[in-house]
C-alpha positions in Angstrom: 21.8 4.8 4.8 18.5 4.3 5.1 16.4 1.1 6.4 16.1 -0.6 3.3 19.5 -0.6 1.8 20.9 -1.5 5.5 18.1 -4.5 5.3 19.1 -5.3 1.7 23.3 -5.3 2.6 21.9 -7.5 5.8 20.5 -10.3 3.5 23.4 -10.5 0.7 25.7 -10.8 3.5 23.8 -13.7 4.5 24.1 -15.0 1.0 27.3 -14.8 1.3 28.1 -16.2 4.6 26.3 -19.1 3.7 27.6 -20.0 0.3 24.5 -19.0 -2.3 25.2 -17.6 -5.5 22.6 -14.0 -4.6 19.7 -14.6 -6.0 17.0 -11.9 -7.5 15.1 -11.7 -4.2 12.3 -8.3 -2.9 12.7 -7.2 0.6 10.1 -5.3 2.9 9.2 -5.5 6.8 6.6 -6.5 8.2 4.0 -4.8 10.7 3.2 -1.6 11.5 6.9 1.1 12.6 6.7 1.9 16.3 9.3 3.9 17.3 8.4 3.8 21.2 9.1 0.1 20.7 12.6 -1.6 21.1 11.7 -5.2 18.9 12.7 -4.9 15.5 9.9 -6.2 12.8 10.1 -9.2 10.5 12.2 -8.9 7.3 10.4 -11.0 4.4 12.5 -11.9 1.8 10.8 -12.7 -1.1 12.5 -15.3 -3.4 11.8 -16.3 -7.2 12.2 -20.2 -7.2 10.7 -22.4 -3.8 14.2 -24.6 -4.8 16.1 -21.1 -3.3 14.1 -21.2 -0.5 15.0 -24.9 0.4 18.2 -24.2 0.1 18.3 -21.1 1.8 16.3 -22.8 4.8 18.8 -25.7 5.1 21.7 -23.1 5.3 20.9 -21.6 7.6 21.4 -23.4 10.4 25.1 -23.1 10.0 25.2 -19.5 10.5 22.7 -19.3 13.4 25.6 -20.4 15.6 27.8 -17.5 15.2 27.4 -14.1 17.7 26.2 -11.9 14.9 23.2 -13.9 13.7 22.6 -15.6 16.8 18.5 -15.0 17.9 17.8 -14.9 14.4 15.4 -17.6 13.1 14.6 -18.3 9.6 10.9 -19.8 8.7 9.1 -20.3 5.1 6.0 -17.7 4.4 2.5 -19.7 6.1 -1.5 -19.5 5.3 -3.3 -18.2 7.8 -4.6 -22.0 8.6 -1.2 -23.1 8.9 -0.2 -20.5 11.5 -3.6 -21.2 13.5 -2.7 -25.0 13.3 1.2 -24.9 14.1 -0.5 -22.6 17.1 -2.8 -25.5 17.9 0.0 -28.2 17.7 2.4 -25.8 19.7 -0.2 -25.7 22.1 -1.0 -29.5 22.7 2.9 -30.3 23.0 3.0 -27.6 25.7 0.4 -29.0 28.0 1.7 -32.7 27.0 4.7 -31.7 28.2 3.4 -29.9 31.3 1.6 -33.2 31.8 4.5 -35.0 33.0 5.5 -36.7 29.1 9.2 -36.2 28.1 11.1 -36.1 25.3 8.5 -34.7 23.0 9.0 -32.7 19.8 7.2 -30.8 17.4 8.0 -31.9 13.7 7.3 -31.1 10.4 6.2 -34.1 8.4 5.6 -33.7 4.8 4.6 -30.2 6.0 2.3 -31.1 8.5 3.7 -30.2 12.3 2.9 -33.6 14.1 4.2 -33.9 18.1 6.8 -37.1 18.0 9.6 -38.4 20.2 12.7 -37.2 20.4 14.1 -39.2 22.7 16.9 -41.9 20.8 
């Protein structure tokens, strides 16, 4: 079987595990095939509705705890000015929390990441 079809079989059976009627979705990886490398590259699913996507994004969380799909995150497609400023944000809670701060947190808030508390 060949790389797409076992990518393809990979994400239905994700559909499945978390409870979504399959949608129509297009697969591809991302970044450039290195075979002296041992880190497998991106899968972007491409979805038709951004409802799907919510929905798809909020399941899964449930099977991230299980041995199969553990390591595996799940994160919507970003600009290239949201990636620089999540980067910045990441950043700034890092040295906050290297500054001696606790319980710190980055969060998105009406998709903007913002640092807040976590502690409660």
């Amino acid at each position: 079987m060949d790389q797409i079809n076992l990518d393809t079989s990979l994400v239905k059976e994700f559909f499945a595990r978390v409870d979504i009627q399959e949608p129509e979705f297009k697969i591809s990886r991302l970044g450039k095939f290195d075979p002296t490398s041992s880190r497998s590259r991106p899968v972007k699913v491409q979805l038709s509705s951004e409802a799907m996507v919510h929905k798809i994004l909020k399941n899964s969380r449930k099977i991230t705890t299980t041995d199969k799909w553990k390591g595996i995150s799940f994160s919507r497609d970003r600009t290239t000015m949201q990636r620089e400023l999540h980067r910045v944000m990441k950043q700034n809670l890092h040295d906050r929390l290297n500054a001696g701060e606790k319980y710190l947190t980055l969060k998105y808030i009406n998709g903007i990441p913002s640092i807040v508390s976590s502690e409660n």
